[in-house]
C-alpha positions as CSV (number, residue, x, y, z in Angstrom):
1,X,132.3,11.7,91.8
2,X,130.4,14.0,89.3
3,X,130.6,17.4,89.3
4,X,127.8,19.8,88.4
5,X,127.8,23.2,86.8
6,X,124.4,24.5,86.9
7,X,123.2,27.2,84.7
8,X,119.9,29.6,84.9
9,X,119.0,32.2,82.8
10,X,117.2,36.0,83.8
11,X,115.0,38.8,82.7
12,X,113.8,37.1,79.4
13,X,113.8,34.1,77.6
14,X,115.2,33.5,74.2
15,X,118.9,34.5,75.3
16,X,120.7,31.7,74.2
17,X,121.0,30.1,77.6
18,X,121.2,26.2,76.0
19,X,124.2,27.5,73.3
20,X,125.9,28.9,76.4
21,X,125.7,25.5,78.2
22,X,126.1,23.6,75.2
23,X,129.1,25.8,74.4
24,X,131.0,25.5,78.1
25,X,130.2,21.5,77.4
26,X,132.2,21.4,74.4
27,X,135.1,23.4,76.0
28,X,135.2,21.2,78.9
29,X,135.1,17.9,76.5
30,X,137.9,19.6,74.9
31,X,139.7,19.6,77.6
32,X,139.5,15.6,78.1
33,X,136.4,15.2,80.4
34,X,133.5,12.7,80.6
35,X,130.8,15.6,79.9
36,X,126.9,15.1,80.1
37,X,124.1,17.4,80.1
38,X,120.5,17.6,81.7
39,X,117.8,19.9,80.9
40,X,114.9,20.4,83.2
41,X,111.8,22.1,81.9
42,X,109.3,24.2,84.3
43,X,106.4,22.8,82.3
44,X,103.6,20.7,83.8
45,X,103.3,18.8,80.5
46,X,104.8,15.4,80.7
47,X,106.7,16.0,77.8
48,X,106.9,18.4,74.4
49,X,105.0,15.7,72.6
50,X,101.8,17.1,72.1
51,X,103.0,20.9,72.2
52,X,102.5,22.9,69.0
53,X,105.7,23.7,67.1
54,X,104.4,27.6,66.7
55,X,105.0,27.2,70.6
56,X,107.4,25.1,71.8
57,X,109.5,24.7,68.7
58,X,110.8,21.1,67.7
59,X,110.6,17.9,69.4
60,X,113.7,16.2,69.8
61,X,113.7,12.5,69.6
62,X,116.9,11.0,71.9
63,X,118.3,7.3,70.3
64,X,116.1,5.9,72.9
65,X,112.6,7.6,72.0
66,X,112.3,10.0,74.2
67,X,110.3,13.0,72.9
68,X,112.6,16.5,74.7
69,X,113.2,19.8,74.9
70,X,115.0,21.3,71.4
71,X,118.1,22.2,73.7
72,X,119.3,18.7,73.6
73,X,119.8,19.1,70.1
74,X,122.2,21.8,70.8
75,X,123.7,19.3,73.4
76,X,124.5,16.6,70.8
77,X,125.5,19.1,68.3
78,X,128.0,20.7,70.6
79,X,129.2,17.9,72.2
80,X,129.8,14.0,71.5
81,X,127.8,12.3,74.7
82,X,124.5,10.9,72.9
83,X,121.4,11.9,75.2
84,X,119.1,10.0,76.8
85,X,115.0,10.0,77.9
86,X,117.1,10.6,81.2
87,X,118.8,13.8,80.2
88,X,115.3,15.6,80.0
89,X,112.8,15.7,82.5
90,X,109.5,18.4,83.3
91,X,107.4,19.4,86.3
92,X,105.0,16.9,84.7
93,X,106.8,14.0,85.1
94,X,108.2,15.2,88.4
95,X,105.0,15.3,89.7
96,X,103.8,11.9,88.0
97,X,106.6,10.3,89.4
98,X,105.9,11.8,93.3
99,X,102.3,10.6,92.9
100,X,103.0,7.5,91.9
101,X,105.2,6.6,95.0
102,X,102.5,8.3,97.5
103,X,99.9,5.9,95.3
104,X,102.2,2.7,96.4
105,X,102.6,4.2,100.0
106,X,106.2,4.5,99.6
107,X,105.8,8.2,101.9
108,X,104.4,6.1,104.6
109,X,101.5,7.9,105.6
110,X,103.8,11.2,105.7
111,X,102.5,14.6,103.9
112,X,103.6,14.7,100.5
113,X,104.9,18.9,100.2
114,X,107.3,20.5,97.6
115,X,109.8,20.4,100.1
116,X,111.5,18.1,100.4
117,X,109.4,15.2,98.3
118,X,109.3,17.6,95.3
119,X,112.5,18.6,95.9
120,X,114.2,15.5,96.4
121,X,112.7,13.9,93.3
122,X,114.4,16.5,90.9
123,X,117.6,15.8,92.7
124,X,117.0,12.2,92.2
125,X,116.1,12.7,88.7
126,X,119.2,14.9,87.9
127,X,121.7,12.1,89.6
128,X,120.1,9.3,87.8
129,X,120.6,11.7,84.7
130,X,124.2,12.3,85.0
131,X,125.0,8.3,85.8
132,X,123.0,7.1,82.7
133,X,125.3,9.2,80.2
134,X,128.6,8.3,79.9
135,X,128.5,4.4,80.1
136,X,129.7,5.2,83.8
137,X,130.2,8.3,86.2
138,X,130.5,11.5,84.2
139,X,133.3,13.9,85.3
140,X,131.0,16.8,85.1
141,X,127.0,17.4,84.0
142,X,126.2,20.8,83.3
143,X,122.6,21.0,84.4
144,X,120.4,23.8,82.3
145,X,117.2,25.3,84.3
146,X,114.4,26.3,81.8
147,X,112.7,28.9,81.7
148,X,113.3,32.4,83.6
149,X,114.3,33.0,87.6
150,X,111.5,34.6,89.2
151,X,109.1,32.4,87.3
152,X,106.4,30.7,90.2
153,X,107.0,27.5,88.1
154,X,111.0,27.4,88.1
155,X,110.9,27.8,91.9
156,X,111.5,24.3,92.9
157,X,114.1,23.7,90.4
158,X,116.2,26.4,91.9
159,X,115.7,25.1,95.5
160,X,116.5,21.8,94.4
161,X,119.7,22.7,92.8
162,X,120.4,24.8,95.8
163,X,119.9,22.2,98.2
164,X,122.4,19.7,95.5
165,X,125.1,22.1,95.8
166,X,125.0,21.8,99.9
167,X,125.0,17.8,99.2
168,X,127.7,17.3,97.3
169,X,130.1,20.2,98.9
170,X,132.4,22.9,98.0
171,X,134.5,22.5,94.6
172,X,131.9,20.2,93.5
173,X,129.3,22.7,91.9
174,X,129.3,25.8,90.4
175,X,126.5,28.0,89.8
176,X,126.7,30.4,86.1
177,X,124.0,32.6,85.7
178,X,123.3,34.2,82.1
179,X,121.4,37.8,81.8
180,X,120.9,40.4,79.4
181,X,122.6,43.5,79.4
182,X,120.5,45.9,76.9
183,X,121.9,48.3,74.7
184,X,119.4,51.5,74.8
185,X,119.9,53.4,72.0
186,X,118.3,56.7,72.9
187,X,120.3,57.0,75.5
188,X,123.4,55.7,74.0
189,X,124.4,53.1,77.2
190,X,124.6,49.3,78.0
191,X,122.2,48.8,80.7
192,X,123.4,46.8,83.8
193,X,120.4,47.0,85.7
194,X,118.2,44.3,84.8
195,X,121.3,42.1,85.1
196,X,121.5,43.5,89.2
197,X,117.7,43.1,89.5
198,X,117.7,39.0,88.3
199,X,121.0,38.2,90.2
200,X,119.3,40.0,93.1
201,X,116.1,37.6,92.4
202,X,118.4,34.6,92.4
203,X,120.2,35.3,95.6
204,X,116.6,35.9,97.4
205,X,116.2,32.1,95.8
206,X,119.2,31.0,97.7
207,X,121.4,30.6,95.2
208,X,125.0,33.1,94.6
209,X,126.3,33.1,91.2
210,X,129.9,32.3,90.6
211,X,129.9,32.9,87.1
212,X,127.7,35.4,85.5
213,X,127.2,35.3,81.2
214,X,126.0,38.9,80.1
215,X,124.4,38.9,76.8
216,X,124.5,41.8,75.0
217,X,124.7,43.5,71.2
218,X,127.9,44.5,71.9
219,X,130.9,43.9,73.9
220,X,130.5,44.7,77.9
221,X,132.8,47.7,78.5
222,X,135.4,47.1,81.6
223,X,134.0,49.3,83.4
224,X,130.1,48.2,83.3
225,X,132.0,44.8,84.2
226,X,133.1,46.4,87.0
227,X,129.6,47.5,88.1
228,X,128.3,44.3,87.3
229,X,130.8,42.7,89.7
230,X,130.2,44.8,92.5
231,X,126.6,44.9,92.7
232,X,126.4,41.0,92.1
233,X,128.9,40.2,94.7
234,X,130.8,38.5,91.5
235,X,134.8,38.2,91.0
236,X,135.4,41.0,87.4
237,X,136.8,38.1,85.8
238,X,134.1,36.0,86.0
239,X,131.5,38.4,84.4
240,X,132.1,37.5,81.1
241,X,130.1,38.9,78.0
242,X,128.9,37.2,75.3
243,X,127.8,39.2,72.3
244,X,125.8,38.0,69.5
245,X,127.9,35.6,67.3
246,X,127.9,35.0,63.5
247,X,127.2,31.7,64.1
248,X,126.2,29.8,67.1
249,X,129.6,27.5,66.8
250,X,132.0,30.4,67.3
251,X,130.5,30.7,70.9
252,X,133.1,28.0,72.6
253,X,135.4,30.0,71.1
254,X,134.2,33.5,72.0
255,X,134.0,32.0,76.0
256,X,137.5,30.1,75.8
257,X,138.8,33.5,75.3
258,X,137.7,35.5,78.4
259,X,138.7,31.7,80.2
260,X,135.2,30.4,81.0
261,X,136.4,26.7,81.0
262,X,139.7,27.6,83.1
263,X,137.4,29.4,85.6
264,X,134.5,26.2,85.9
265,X,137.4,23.6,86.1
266,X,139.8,26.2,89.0
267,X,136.2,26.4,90.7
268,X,135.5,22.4,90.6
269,X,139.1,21.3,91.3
270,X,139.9,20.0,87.9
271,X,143.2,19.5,87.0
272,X,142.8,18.9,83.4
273,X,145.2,19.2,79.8
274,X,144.5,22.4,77.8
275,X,141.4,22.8,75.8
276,X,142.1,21.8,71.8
277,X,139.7,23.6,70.0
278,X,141.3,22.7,66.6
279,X,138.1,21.1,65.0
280,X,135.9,24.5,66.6
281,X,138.7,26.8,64.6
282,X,138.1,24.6,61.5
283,X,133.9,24.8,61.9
284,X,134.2,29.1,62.1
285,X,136.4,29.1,59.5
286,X,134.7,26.9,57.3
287,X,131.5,29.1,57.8
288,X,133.1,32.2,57.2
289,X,135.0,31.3,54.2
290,X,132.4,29.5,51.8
291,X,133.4,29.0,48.0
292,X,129.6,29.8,47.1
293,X,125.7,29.6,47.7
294,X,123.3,27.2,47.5
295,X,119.6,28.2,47.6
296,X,117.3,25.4,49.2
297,X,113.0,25.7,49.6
298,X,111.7,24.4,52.6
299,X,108.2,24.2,51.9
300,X,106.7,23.6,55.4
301,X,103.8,24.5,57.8
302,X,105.6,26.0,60.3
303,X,107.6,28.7,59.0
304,X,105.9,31.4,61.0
305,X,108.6,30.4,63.9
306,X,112.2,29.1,63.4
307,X,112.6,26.7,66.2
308,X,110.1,24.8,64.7
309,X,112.6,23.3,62.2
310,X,115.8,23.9,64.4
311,X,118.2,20.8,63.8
312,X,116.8,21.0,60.4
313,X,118.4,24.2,59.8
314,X,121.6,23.0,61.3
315,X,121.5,19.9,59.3
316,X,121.3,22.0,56.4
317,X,124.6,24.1,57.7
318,X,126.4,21.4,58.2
319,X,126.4,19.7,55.0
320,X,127.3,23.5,54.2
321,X,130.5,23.0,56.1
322,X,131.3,20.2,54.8
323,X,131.0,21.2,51.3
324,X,132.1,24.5,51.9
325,X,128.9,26.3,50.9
326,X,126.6,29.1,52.2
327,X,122.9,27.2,52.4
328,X,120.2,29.9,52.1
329,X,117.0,28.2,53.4
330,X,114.2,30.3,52.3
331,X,111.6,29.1,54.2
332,X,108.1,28.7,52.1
333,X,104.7,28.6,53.6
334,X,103.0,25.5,52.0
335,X,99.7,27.1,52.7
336,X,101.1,30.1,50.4
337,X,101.5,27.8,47.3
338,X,97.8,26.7,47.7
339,X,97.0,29.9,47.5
340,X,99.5,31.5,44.8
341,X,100.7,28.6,43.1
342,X,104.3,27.5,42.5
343,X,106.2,30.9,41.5
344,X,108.0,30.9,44.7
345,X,110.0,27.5,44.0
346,X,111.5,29.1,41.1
347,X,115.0,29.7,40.5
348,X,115.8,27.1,44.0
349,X,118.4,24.7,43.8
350,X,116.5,22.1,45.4
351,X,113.4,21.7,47.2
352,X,113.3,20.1,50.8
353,X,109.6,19.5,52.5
354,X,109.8,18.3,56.2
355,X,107.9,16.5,58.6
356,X,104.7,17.6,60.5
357,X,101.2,17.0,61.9
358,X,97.6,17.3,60.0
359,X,96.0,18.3,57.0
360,X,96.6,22.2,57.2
361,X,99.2,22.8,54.2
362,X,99.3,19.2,52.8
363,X,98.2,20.1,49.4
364,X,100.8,22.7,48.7
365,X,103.5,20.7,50.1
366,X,102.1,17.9,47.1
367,X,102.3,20.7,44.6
368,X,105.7,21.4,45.4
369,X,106.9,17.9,45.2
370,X,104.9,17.4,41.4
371,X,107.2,20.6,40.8
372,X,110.3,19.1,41.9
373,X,109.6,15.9,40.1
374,X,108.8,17.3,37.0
375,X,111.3,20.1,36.6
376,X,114.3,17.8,38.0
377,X,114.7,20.0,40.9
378,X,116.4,18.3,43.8
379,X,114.0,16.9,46.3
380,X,114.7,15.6,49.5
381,X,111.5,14.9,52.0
382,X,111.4,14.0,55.7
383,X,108.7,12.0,57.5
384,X,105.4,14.1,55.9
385,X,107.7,14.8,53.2
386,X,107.9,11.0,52.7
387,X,104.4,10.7,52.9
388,X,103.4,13.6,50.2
389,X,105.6,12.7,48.2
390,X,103.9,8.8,48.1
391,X,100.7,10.6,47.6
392,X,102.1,12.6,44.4
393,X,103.8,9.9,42.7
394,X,100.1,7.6,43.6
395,X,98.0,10.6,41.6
396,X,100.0,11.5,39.1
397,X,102.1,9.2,38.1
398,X,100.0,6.1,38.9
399,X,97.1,7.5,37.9
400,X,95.2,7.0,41.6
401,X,93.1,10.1,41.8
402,X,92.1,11.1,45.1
403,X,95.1,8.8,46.8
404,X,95.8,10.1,50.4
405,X,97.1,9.7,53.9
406,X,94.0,8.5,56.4
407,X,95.3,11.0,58.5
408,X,94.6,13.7,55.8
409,X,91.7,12.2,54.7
410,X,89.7,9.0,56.2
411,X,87.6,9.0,53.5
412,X,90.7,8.0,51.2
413,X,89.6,5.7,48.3
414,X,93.3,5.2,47.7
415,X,94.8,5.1,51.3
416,X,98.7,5.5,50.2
417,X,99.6,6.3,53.9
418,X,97.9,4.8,56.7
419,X,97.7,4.0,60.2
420,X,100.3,1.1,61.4
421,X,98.4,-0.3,64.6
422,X,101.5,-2.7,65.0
423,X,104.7,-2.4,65.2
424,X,108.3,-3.2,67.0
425,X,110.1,-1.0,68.7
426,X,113.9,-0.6,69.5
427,X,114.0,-3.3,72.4
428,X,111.7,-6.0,70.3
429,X,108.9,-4.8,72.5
430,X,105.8,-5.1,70.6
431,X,104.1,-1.9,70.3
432,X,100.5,-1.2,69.4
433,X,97.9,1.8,68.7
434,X,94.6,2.8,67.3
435,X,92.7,5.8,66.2
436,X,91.6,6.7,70.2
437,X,95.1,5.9,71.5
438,X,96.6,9.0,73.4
439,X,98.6,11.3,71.4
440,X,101.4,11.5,73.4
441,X,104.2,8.7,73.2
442,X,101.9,6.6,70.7
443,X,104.4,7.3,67.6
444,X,107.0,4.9,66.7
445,X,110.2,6.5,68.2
446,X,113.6,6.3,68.5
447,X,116.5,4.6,66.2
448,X,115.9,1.3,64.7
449,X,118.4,-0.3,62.7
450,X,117.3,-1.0,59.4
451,X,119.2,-2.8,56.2
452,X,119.9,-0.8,52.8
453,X,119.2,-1.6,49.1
454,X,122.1,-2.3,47.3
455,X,122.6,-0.5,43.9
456,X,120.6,2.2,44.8
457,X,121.0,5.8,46.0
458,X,120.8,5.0,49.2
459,X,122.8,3.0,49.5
460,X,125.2,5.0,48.0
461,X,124.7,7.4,51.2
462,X,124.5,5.1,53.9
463,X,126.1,2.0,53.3
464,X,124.7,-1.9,54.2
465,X,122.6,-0.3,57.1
466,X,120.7,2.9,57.8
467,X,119.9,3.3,62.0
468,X,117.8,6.8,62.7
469,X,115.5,8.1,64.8
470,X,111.6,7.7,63.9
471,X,109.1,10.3,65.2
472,X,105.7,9.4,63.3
473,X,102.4,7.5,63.4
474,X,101.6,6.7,60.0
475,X,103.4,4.8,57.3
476,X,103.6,3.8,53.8
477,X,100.7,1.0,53.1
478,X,102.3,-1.8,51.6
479,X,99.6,-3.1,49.6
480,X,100.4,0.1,47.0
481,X,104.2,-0.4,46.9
482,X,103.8,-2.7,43.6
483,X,102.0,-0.6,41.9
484,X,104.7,2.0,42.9
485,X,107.8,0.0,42.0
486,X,105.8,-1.1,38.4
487,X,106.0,2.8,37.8
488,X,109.4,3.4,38.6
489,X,109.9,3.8,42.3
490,X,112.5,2.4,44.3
491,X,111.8,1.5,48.4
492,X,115.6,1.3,49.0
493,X,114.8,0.6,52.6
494,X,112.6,-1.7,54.8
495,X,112.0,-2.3,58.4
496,X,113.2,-5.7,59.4
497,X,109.8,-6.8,61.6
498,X,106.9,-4.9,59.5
499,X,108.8,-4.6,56.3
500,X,107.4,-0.7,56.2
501,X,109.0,1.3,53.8
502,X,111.5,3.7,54.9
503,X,113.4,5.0,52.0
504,X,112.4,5.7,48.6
505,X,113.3,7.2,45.5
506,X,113.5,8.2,41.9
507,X,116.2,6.8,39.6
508,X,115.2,9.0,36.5
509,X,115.5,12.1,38.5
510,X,118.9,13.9,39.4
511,X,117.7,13.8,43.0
512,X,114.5,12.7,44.2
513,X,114.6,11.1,48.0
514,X,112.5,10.7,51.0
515,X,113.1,8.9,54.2
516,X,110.0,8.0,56.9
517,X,112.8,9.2,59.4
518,X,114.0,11.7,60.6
519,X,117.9,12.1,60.0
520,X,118.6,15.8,61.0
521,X,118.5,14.4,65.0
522,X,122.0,12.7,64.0
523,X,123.6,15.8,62.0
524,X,126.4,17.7,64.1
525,X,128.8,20.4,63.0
526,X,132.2,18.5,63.2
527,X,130.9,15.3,60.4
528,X,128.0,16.4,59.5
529,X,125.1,14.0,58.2
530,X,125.9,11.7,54.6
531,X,121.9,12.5,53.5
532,X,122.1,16.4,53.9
533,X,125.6,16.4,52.4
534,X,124.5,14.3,49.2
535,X,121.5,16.5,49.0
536,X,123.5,19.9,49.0
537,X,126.0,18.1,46.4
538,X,122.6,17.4,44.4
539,X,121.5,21.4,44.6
540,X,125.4,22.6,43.5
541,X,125.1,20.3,40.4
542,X,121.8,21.8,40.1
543,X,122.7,25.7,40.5
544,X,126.4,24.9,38.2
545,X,124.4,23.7,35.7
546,X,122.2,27.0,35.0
547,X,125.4,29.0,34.2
């Protein structure tokens, strides 16, 4: 039988709640357990699809094409269960689902209310999650509650998992809570009472704490500890702080050692070996004790807000920790280089342009691929990246001016990029779109196995076969690739159905290299990705050789 940990977060977002799950994952995977996790977002949206990345941050694309939440990237970085379109579900699709079944008459004739149709659906949704994982029954699913308690919206996610925990019994669920604990400087104190207020909030939702995570700038003296557990009605050992961290990976550590994992598995009646965190030691010290710096551009449209390039970033640090490098992203608004020029690309070590929607910023991210190309800089380009950097090499190097992407511009008369209104998808199932298809779930998703090259770069990095995740609706048009390959360029990769690009390159240039997909969804701390490592490689090379 699967055992649940279920974790809610209080007084304000942004406090790290999905490293702290993702974290007590890895420490009870460590310890020998099947371990899955679920995220459930308050949203009405169906999915994060057609949310704007200034808002919502990343999409995350599972193997299976599911568009989710950005925690699950933390999920499959932290730990080694894959997730699925079933580890992520919203209000939206809650509702779509409830709707559905009153539509068929499945209720019969009864009044459909939150409780207990709602209610039960999440409940269904969060057992069919946790059974879908693990090629089998999971021996625990830590189940993450988005958004804040005391939220209208979060309300019958709480209920739900309050009514779960009655279902499946005693020393089968566990309820951790994570809150902030402010440091006020004028006054010179760590604050305890907004973490009484939202564990108050909690309990008038039904639901007691067992474990309570208090997230603070600095450690949690004993005795606010001691506070904390008397006003929350919580055991002193199991308030456990959680200070900000140097990096995000040293957080299984920092909880191992005030016994967060011994307290969930004493609580859920897990007899299990100790927890060998070996490979987490080796990730912190790696990360701490880096034999130099590598300086890569990302020349994107959404560097106003991190999130928006999350696994990105992490893809980036790993192929750090693998190398042993620091990786300075400096972060480049492409819109800026319209603008200004290219005076901010000098002095990188390479050059990275990522993936993205519209027009807005296209033509800088083209101008900082011609720089790349030109200079020898190391480029590496995702998705749009791809796409841009077809378009440069079509102006300037094949001499087809005004060559574009119909998405950028319909009026193309060289349309390099364009709309694929076939194509098939993971299962063989033929998919197929036009220009008034709905935006969201109408881009080719998910992994798709694909074969490599040989003799090229490439394959050099992947081997015989290449399999990641697509998030995209346009693609290379085919009827330009000769032209491209009589110039120089190499399509080291091609989709086995549509024979659509997928990988190209320069083999004049030290390290020029785009993929259509999108291979940062596949990077994790412990092996890291082979494309992010080559392309760090590429920028050392690049940086030793200006000494």
């Amino acid at each position: 039988m699967t055992k649940y940990v279920f974790v809610t977060g209080g007084v304000v977002s942004s406090l790290g709640k999905g490293i702290a799950a993702a974290s007590l994952a890895a420490l009870l995977e460590s310890r020998g357990l099947k371990v899955t996790m679920i995220k459930l977002d308050p949203y009405i949206n169906v999915d994060p699809g057609t949310m704007s990345p200034f808002q919502h941050g990343e999409v995350f694309v599972t193997e299976d094409g599911a568009e989710t939440d950005l925690d699950l990237g933390h999920y499959e970085r932290f730990i080694t269960s894959k997730m699925h379109r079933y580890n992520n579900f919203t209000t939206g699709q809650i509702y779509k689902s409830v709707l559905e079944k009153e539509r068929r008459g499945e209720y019969l004739g009864k009044t459909v209310q939150v409780i207990p149709h709602i209610t039960n659906e999440i409940q269904e949704f969060i057992q069919r999650g946790s059974k879908n994982s693990c090629n089998g029954e999971c021996d625990v699913a830590v189940v993450e509650i988005g958004g804040t308690v005391g939220d209208i919206e979060s309300l019958p996610f709480v209920e739900a998992v309050r009514q779960m925990s009655f279902r499946v019994g005693r020393g089968n669920a566990v309820f951790m809570h994570l809150t902030l604990c402010p440091w006020v400087a004028a006054a010179g104190e760590l604050k305890t009472k907004p973490t009484q207020h939202s564990v108050q909030k909690l309990r008038e939702e039904g639901v007691y704490p067992d474990v309570l995570l208090c997230r603070a700038e600095r450690e949690v003296p004993e005795n606010e500890r001691a506070k904390i557990a008397l006003f929350c009605n919580v055991p002193m050992d199991c308030v456990i702080s959680v200070v900000d961290a140097s990096t995000i990976y040293e957080v299984p550590l920092m909880l191992h050692a005030q016994r967060l994992d011994d307290i969930v598995c004493e609580r859920l009646n897990l007899n299990t070996k100790p927890a060998d965190l070996s490979q987490w030691q080796e990730i912190v010290r790696r990360i701490k004790e880096t034999k130099g710096t590598v300086t890569i551009g990302m020349v994107g449209k959404y560097v106003d807000y991190a999130d928006s390039y999350k696994s990105l970033n992490e893809a980036l640090r790993h192929a750090g920790i693998r190398t042993e490098q620091h990786v300075d992203i400096r972060l480049i608004d492409s819109e800026e280089i319209e603008k200004s020029g290219t005076g901010a690309l000098e002095g990188l070590d390479a050059i990275l342009v990522p993936g993205g929607f519209g027009k807005r910023g296209t033509e800088g991210m083209i101008k900082a691929i011609e720089y790349a190309r030109v200079n020898k800089v190391p480029y590496l380009g995702i998705c749009l990246g791809m796409q841009t950097a077809v378009i440069e090499f079509a102006r300037h190097v094949c001499g087809l001016g005004g060559a574009n992407s119909t998405e950028l511009d319909s009026d193309t008369p060289h349309p390099v990029v364009a709309l694929i209104t076939q194509w098939t998808d993971k299962s063989g199932k033929v998919e197929q779109r036009d220009e008034k298809s709905n935006m969201g779930g109408t881009l080719r998703l998910g992994a798709q196995e694909v074969p490599v090259k040989p003799g090229t770069l490439a394959h050099s990095i992947y081997g015989d076969k290449v399999c990641e995740r697509h998030r995209h609706r346009y693609e290379v048009n085919n009827s330009y690739v000769a032209q491209f390959e009589a110039k120089g360029m190499v399509i080291s990769a091609r989709t086995p159905t549509e024979n659509l690009p997928e990988m190209m390159e320069l083999p004049d240039h030290p390290f020029f290299f785009a993929v259509q997909f999108h291979p940062e969804f596949t990077s994790n701390p412990r092996d890291g990705h082979p494309l992010f490592e080559a392309f760090i490689r590429a920028a050392m090379k690049q940086r030793d050789s200006k000494k």
